[in-house]
mmCIF file as Biopython writes it, N, C-alpha, C and O atoms, coordinates in Angstrom:
data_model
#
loop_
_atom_site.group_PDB
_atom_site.id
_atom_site.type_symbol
_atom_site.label_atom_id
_atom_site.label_alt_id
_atom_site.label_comp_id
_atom_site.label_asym_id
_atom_site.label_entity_id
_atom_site.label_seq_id
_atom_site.pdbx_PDB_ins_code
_atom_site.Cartn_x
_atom_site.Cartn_y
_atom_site.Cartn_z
_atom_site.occupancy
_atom_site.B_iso_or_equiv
_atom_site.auth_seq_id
_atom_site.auth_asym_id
_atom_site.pdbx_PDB_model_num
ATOM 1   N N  . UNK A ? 1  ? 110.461 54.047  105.676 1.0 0.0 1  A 1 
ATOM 2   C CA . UNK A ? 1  ? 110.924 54.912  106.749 1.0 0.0 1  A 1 
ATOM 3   C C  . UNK A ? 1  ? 111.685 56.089  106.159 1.0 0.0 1  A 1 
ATOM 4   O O  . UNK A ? 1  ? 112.482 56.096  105.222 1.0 0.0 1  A 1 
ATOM 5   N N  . UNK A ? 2  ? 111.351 56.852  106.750 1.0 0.0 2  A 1 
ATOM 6   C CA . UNK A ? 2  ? 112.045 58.499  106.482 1.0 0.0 2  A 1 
ATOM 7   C C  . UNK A ? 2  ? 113.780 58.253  106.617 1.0 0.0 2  A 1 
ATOM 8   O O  . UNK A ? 2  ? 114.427 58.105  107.653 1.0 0.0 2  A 1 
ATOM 9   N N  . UNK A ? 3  ? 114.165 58.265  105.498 1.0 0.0 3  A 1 
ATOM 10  C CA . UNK A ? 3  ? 116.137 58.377  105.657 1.0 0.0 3  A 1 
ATOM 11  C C  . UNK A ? 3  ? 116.301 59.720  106.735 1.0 0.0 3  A 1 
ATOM 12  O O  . UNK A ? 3  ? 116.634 59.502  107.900 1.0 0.0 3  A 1 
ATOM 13  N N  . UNK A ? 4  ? 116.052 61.061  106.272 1.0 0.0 4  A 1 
ATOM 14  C CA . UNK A ? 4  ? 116.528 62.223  106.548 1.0 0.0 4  A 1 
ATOM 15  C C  . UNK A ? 4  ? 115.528 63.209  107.439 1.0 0.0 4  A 1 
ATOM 16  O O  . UNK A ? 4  ? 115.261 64.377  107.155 1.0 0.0 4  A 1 
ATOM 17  N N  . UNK A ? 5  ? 115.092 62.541  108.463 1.0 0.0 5  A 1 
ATOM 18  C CA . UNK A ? 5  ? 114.099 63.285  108.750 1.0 0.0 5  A 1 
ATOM 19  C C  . UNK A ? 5  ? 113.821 65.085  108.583 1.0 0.0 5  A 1 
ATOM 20  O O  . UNK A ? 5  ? 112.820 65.800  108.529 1.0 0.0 5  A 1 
ATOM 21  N N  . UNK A ? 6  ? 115.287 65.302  108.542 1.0 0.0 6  A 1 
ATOM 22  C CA . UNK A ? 6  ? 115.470 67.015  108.734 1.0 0.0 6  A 1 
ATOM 23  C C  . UNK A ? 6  ? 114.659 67.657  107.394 1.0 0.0 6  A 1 
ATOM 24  O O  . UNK A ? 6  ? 114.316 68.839  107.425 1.0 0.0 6  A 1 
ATOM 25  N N  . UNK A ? 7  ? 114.422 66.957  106.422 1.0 0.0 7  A 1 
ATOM 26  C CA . UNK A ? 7  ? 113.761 67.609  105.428 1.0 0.0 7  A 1 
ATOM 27  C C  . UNK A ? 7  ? 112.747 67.750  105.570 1.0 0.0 7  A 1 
ATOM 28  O O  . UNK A ? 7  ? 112.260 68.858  105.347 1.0 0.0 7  A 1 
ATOM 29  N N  . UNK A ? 8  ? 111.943 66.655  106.021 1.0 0.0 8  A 1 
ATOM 30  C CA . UNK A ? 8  ? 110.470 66.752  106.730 1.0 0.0 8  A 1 
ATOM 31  C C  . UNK A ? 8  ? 110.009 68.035  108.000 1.0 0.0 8  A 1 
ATOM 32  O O  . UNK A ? 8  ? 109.146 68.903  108.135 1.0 0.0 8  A 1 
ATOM 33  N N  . UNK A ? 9  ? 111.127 67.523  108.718 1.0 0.0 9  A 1 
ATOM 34  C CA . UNK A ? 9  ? 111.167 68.762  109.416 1.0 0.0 9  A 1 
ATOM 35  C C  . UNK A ? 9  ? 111.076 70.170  109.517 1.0 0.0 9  A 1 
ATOM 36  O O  . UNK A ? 9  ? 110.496 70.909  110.312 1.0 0.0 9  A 1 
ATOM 37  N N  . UNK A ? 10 ? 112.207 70.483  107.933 1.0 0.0 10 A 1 
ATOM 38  C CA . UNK A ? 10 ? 112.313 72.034  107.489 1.0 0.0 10 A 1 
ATOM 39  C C  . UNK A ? 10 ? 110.946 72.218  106.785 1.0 0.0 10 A 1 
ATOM 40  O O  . UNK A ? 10 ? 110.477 73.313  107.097 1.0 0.0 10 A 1 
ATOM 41  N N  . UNK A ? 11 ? 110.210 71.580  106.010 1.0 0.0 11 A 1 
ATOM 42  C CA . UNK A ? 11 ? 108.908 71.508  105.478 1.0 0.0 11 A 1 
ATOM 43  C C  . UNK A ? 11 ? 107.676 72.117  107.099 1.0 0.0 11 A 1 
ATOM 44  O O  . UNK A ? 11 ? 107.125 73.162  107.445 1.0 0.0 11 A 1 
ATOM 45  N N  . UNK A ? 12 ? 107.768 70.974  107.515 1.0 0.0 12 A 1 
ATOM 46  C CA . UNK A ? 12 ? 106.929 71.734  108.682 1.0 0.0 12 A 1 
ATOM 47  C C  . UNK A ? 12 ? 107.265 73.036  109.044 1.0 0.0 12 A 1 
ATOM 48  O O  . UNK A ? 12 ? 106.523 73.962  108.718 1.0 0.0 12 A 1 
ATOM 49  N N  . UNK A ? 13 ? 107.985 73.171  109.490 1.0 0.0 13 A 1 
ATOM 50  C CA . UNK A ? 13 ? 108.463 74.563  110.370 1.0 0.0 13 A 1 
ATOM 51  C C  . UNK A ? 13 ? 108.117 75.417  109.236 1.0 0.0 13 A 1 
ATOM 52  O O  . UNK A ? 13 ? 107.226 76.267  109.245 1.0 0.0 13 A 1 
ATOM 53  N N  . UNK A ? 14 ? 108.947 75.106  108.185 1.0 0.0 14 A 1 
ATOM 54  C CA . UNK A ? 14 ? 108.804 76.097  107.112 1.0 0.0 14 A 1 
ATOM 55  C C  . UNK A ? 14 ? 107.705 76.577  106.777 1.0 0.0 14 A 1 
ATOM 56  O O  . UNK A ? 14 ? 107.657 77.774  106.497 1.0 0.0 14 A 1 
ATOM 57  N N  . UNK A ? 15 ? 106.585 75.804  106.722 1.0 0.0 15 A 1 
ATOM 58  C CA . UNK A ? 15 ? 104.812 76.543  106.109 1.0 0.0 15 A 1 
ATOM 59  C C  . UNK A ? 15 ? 103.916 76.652  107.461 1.0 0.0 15 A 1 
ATOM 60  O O  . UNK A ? 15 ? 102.803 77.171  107.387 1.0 0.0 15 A 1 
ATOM 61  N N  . UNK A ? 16 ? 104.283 76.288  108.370 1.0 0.0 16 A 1 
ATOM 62  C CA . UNK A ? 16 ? 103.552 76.913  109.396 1.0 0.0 16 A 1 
ATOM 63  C C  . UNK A ? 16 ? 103.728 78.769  109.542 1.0 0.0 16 A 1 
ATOM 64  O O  . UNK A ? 16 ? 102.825 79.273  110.209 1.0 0.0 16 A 1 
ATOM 65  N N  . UNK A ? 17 ? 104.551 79.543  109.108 1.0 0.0 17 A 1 
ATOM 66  C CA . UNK A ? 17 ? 104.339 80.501  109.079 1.0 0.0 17 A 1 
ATOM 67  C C  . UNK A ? 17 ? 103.590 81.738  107.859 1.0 0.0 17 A 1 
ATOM 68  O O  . UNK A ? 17 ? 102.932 82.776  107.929 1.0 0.0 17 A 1 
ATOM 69  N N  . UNK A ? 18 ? 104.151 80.892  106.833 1.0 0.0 18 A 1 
ATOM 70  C CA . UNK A ? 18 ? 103.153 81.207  105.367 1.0 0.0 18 A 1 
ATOM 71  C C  . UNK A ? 18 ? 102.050 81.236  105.221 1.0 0.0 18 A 1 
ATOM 72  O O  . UNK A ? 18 ? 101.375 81.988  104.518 1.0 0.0 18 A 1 
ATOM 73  N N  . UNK A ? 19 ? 101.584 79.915  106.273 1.0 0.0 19 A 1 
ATOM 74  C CA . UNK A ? 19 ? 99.643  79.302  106.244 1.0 0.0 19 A 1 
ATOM 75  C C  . UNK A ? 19 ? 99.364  80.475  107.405 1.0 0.0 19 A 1 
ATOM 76  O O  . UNK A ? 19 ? 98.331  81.100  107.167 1.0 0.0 19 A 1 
ATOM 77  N N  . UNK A ? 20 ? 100.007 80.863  108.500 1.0 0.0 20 A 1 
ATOM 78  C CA . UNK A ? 20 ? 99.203  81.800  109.169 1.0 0.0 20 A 1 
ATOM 79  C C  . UNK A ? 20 ? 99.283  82.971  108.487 1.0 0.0 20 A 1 
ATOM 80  O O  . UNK A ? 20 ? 98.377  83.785  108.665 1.0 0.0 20 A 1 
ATOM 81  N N  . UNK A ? 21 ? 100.131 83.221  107.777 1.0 0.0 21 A 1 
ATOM 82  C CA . UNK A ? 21 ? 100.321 84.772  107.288 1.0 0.0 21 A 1 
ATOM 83  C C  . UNK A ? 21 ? 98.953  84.977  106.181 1.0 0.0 21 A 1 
ATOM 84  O O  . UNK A ? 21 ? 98.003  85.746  106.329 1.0 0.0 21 A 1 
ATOM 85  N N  . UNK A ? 22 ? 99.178  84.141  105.187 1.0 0.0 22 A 1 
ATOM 86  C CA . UNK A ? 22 ? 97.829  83.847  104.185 1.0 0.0 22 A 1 
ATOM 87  C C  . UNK A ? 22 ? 96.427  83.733  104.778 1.0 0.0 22 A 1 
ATOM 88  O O  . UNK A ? 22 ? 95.485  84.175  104.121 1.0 0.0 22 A 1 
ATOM 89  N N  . UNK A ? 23 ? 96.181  83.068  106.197 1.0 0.0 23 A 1 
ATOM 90  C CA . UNK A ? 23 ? 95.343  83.351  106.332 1.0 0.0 23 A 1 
ATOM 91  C C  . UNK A ? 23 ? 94.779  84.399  106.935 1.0 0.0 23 A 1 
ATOM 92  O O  . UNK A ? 23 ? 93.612  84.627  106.615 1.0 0.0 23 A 1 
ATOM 93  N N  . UNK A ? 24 ? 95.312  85.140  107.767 1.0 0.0 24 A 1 
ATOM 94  C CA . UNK A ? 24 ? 95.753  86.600  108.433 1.0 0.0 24 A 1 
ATOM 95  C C  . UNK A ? 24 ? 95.396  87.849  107.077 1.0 0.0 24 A 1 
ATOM 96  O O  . UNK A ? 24 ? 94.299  88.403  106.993 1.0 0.0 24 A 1 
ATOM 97  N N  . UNK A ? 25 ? 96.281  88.053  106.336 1.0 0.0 25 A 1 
ATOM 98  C CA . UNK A ? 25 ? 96.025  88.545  105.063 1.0 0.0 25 A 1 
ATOM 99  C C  . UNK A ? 25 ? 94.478  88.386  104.348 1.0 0.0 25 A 1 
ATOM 100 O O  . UNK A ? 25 ? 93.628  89.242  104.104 1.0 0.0 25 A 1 
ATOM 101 N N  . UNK A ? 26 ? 94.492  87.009  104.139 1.0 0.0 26 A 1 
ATOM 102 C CA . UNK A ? 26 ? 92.194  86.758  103.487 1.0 0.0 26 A 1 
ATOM 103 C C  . UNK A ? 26 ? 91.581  87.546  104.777 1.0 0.0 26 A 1 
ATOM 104 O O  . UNK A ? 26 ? 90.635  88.291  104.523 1.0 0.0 26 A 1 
ATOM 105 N N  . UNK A ? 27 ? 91.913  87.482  105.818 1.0 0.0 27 A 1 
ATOM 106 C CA . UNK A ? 27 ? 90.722  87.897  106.546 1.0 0.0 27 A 1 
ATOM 107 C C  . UNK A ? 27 ? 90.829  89.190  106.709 1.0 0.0 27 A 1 
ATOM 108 O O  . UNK A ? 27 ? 89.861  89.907  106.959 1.0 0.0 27 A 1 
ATOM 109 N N  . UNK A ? 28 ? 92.132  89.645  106.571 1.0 0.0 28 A 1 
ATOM 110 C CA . UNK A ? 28 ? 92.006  91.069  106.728 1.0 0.0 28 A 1 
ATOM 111 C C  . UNK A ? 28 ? 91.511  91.780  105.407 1.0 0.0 28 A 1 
ATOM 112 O O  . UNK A ? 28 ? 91.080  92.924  105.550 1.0 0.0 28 A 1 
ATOM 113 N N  . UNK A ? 29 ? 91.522  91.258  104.185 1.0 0.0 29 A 1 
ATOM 114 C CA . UNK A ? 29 ? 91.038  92.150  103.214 1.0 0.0 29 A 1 
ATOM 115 C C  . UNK A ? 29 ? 89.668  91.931  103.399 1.0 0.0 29 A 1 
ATOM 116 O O  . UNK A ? 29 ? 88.753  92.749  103.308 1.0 0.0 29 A 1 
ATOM 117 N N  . UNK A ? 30 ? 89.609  90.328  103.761 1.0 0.0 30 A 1 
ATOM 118 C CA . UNK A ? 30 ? 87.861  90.560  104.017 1.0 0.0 30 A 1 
ATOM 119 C C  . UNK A ? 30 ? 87.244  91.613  104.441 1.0 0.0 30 A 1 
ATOM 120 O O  . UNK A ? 30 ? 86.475  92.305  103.774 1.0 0.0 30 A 1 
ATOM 121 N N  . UNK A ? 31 ? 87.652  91.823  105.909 1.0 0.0 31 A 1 
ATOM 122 C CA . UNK A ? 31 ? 87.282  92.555  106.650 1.0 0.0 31 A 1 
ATOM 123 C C  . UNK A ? 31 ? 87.601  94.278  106.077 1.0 0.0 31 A 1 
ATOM 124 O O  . UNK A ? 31 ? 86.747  95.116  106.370 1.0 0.0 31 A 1 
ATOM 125 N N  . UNK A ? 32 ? 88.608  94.639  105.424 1.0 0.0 32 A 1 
ATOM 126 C CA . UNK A ? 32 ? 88.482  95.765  104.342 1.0 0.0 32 A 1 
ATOM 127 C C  . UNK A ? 32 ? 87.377  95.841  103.007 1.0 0.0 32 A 1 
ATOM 128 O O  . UNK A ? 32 ? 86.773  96.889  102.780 1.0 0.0 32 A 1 
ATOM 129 N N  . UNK A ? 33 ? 87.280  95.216  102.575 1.0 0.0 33 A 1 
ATOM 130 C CA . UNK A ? 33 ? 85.874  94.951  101.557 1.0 0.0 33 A 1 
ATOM 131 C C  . UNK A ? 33 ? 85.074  95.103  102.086 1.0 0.0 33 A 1 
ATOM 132 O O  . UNK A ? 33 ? 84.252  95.746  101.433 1.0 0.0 33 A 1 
ATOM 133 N N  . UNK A ? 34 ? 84.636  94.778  103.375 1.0 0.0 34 A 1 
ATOM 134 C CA . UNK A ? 34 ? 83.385  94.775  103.943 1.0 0.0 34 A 1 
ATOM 135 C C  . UNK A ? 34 ? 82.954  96.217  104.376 1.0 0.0 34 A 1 
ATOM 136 O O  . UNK A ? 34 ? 81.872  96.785  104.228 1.0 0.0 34 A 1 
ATOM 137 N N  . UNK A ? 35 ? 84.125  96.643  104.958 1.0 0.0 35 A 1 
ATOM 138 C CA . UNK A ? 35 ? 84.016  97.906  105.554 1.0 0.0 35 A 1 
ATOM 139 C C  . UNK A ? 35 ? 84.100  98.882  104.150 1.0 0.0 35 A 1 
ATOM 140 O O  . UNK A ? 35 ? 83.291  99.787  104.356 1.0 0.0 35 A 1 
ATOM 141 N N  . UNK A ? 36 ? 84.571  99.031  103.153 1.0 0.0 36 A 1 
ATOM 142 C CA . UNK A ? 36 ? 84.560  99.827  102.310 1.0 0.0 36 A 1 
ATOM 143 C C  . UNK A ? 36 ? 84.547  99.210  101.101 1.0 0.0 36 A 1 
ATOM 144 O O  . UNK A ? 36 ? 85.610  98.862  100.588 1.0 0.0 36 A 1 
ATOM 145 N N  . UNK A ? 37 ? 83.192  98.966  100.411 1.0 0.0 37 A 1 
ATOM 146 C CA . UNK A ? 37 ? 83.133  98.055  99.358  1.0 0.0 37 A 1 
ATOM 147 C C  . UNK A ? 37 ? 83.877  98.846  98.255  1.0 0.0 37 A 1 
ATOM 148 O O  . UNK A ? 37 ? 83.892  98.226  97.191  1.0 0.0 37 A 1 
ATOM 149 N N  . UNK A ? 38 ? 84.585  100.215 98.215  1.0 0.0 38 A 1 
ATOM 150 C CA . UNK A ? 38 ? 84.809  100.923 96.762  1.0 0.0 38 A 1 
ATOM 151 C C  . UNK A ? 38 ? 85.931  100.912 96.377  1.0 0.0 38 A 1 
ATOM 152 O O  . UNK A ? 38 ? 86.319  101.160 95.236  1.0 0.0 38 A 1 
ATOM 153 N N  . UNK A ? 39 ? 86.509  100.643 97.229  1.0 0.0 39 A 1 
ATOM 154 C CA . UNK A ? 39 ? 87.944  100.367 97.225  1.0 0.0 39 A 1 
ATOM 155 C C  . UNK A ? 39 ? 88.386  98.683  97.159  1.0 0.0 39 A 1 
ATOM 156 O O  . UNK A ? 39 ? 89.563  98.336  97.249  1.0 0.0 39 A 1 
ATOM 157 N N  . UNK A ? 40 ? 87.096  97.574  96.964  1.0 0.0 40 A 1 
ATOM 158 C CA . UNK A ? 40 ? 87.884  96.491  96.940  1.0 0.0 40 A 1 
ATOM 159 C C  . UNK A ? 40 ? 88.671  96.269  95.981  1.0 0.0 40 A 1 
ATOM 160 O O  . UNK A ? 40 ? 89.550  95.462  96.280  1.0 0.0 40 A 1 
ATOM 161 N N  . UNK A ? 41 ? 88.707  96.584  95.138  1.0 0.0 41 A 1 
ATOM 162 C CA . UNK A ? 41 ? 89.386  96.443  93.866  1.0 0.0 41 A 1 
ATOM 163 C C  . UNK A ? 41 ? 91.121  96.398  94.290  1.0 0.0 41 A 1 
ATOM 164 O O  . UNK A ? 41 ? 92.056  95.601  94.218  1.0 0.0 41 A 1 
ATOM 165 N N  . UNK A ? 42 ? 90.833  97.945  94.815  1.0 0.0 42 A 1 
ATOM 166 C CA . UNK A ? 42 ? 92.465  98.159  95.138  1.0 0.0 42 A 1 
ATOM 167 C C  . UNK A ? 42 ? 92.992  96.833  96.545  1.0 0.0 42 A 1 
ATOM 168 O O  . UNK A ? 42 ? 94.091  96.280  96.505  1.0 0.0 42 A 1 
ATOM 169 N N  . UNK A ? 43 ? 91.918  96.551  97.693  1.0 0.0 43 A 1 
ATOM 170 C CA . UNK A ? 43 ? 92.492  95.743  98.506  1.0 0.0 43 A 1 
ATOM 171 C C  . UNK A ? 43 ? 92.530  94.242  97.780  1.0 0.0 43 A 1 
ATOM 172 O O  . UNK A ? 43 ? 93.185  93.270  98.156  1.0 0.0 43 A 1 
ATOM 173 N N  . UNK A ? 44 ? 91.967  94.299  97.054  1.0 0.0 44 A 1 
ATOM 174 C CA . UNK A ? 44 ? 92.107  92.758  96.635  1.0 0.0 44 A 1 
ATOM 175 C C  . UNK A ? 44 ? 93.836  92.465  95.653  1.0 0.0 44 A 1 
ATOM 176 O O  . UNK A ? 44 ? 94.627  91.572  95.956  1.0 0.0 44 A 1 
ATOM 177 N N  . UNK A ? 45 ? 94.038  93.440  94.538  1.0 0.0 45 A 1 
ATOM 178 C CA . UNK A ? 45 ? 95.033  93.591  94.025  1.0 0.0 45 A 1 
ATOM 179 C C  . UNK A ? 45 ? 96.622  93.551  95.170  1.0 0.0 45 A 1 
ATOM 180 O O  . UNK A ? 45 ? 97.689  93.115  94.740  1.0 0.0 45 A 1 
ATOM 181 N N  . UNK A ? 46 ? 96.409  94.248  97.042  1.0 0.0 46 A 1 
ATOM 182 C CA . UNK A ? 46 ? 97.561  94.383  97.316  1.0 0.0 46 A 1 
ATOM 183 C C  . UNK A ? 46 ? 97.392  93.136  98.379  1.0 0.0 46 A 1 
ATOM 184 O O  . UNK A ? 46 ? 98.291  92.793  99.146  1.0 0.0 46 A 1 
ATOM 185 N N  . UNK A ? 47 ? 95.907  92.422  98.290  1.0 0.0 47 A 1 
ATOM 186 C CA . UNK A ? 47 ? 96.261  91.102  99.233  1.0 0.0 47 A 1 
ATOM 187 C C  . UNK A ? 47 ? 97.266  90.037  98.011  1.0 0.0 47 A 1 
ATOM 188 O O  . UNK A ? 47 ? 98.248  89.324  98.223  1.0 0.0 47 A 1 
ATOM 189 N N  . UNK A ? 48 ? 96.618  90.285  96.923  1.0 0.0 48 A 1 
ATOM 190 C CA . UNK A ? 48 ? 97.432  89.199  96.216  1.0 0.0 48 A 1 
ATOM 191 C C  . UNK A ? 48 ? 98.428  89.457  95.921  1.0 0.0 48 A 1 
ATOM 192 O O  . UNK A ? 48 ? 98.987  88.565  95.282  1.0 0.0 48 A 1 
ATOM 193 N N  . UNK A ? 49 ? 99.278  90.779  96.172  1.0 0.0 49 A 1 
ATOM 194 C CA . UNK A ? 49 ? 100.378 90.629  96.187  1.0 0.0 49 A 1 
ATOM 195 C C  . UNK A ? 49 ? 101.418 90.260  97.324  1.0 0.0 49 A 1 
ATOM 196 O O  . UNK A ? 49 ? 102.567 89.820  97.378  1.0 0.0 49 A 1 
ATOM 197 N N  . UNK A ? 50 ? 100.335 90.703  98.290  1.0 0.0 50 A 1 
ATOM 198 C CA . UNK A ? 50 ? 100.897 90.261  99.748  1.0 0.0 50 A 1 
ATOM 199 C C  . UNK A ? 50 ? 101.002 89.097  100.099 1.0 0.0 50 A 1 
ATOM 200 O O  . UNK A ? 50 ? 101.730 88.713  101.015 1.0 0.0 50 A 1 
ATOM 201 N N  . UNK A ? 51 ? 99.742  87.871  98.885  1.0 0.0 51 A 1 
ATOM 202 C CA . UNK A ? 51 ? 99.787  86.505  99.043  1.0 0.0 51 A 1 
ATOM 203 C C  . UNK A ? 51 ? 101.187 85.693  98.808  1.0 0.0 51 A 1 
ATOM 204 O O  . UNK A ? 51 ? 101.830 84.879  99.470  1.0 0.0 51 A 1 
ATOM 205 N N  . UNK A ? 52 ? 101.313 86.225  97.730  1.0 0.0 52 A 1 
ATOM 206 C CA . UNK A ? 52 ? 102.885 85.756  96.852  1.0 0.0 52 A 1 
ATOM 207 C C  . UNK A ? 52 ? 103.781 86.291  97.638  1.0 0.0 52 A 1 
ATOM 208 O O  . UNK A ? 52 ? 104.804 85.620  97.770  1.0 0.0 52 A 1 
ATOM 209 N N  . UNK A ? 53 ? 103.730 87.220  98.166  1.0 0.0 53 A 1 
ATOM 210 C CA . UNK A ? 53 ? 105.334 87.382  99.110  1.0 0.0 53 A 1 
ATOM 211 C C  . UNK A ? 53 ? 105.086 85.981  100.294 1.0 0.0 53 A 1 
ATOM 212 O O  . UNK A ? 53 ? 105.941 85.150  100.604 1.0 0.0 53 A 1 
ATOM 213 N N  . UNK A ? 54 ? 104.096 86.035  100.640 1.0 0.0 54 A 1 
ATOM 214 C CA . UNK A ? 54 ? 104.447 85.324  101.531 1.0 0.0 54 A 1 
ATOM 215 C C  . UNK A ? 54 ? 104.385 83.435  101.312 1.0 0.0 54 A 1 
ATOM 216 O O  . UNK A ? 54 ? 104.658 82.664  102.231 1.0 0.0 54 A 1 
ATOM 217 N N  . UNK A ? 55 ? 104.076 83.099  100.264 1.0 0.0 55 A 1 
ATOM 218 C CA . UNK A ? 55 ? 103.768 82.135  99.475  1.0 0.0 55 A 1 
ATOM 219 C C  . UNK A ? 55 ? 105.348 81.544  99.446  1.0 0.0 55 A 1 
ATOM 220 O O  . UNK A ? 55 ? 105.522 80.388  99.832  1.0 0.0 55 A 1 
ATOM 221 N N  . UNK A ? 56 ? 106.594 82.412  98.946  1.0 0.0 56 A 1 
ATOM 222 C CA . UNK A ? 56 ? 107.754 82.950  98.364  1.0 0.0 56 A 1 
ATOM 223 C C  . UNK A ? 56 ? 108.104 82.342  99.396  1.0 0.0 56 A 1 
ATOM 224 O O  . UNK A ? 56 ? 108.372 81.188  99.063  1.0 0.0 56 A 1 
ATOM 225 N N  . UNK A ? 57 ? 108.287 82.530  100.758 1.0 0.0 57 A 1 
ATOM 226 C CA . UNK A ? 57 ? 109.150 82.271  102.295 1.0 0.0 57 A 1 
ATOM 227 C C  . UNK A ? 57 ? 108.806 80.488  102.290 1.0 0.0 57 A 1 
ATOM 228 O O  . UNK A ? 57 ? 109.725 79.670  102.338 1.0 0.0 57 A 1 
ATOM 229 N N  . UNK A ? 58 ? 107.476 80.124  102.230 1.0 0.0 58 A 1 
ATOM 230 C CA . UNK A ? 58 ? 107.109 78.536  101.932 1.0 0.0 58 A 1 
ATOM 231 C C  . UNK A ? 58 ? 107.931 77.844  100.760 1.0 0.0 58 A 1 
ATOM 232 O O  . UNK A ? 58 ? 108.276 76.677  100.948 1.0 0.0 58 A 1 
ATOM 233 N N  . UNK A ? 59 ? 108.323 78.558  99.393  1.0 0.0 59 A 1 
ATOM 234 C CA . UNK A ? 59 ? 108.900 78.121  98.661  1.0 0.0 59 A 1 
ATOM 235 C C  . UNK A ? 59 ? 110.435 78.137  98.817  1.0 0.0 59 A 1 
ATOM 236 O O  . UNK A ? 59 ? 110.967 77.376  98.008  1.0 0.0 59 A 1 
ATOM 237 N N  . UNK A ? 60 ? 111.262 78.756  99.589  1.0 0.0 60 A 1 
ATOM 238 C CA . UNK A ? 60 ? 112.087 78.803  100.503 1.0 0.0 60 A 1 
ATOM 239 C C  . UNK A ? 60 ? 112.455 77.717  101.152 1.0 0.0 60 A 1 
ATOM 240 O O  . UNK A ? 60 ? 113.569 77.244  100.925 1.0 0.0 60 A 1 
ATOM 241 N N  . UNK A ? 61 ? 111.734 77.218  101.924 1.0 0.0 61 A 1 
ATOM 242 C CA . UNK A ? 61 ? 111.584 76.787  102.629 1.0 0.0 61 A 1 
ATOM 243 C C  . UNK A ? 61 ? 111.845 74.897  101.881 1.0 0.0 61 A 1 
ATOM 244 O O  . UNK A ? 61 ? 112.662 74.042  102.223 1.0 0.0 61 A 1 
ATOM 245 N N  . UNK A ? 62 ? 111.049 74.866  101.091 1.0 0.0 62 A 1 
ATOM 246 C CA . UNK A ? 62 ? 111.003 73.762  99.970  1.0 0.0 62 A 1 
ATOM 247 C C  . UNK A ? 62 ? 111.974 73.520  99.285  1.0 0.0 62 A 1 
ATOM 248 O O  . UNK A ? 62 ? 112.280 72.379  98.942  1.0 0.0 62 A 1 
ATOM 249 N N  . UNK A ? 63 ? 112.818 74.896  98.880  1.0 0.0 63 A 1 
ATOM 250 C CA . UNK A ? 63 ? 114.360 74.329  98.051  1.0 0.0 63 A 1 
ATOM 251 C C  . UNK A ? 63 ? 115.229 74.000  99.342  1.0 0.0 63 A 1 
ATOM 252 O O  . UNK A ? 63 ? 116.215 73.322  99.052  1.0 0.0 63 A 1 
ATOM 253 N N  . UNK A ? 64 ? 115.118 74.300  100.675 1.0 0.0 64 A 1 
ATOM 254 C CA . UNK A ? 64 ? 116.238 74.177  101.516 1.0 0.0 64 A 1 
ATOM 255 C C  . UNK A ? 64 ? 115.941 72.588  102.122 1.0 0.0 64 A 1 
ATOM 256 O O  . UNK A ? 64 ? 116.846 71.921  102.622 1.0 0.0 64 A 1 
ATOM 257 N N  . UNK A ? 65 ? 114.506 72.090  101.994 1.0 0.0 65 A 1 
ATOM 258 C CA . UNK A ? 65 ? 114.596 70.819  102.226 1.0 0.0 65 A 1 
ATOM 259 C C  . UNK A ? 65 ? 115.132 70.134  101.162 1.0 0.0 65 A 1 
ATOM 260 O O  . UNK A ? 65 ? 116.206 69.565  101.361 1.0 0.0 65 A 1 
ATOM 261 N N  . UNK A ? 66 ? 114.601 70.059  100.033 1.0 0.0 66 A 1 
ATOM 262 C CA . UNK A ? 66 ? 115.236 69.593  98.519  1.0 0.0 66 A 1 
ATOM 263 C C  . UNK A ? 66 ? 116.512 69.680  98.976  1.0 0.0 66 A 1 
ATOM 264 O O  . UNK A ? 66 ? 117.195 68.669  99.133  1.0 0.0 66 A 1 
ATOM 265 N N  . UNK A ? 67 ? 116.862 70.643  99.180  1.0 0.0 67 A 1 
ATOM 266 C CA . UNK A ? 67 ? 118.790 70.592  99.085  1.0 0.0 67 A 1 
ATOM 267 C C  . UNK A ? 67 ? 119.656 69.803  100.251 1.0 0.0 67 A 1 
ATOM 268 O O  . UNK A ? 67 ? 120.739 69.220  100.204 1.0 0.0 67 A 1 
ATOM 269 N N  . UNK A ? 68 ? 118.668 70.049  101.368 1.0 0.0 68 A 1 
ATOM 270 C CA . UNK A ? 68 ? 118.636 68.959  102.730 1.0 0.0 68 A 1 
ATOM 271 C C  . UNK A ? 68 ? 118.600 67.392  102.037 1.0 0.0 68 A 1 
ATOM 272 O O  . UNK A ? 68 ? 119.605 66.682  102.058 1.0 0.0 68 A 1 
ATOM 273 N N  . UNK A ? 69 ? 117.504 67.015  101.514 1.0 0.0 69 A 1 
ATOM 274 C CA . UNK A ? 69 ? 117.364 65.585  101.210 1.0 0.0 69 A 1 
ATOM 275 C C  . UNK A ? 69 ? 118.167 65.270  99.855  1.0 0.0 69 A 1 
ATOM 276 O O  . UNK A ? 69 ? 117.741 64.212  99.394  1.0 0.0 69 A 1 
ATOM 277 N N  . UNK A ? 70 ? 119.044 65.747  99.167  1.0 0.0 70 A 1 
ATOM 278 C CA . UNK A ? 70 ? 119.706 65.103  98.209  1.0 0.0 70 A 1 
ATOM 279 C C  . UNK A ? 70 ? 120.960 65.287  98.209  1.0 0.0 70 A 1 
ATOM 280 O O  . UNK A ? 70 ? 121.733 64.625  97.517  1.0 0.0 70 A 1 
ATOM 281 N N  . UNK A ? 71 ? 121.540 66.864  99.539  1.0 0.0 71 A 1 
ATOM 282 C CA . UNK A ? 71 ? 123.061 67.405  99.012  1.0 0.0 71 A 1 
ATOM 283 C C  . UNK A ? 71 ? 123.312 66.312  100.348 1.0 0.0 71 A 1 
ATOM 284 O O  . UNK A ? 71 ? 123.823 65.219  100.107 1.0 0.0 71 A 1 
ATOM 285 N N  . UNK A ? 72 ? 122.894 66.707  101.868 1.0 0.0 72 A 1 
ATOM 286 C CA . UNK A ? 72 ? 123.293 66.345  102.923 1.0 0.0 72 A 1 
ATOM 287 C C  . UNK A ? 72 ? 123.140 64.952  102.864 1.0 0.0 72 A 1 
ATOM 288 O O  . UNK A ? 72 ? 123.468 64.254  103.823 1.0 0.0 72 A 1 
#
């Protein structure tokens, strides 16, 4: 049985917004590649940077449960 549920908790909440953002982001460069194949280069370079920012808020999210399940 779960001691602390709140860590589990901050985990959920926490990547439900990362997983929509990431996937929001793939489809939109998709949909830029498609429409202008000459420039994928450049959209692919600022989705993956746009991936990691938002990757970053999930990992966030992961030290504040960590710190939930061992400080609290």
């Amino acid at each position: 049985m779960i001691q602390n549920p709140s860590a589990a908790f901050t985990m959920a909440v926490g990547t439900i917004g990362p997983g929509l953002a990431i996937g929001m982001i793939g489809a939109a460069a998709l949909i830029g590649m498609a429409r202008n194949p000459e420039n994928s280069q450049k959209i692919q370079i600022a989705m993956i940077i746009a991936i990691a920012f938002a990757e970053a808020i999930a990992i966030y999210a992961l030290v504040v449960a960590l710190i939930i399940k061992f400080v609290a």
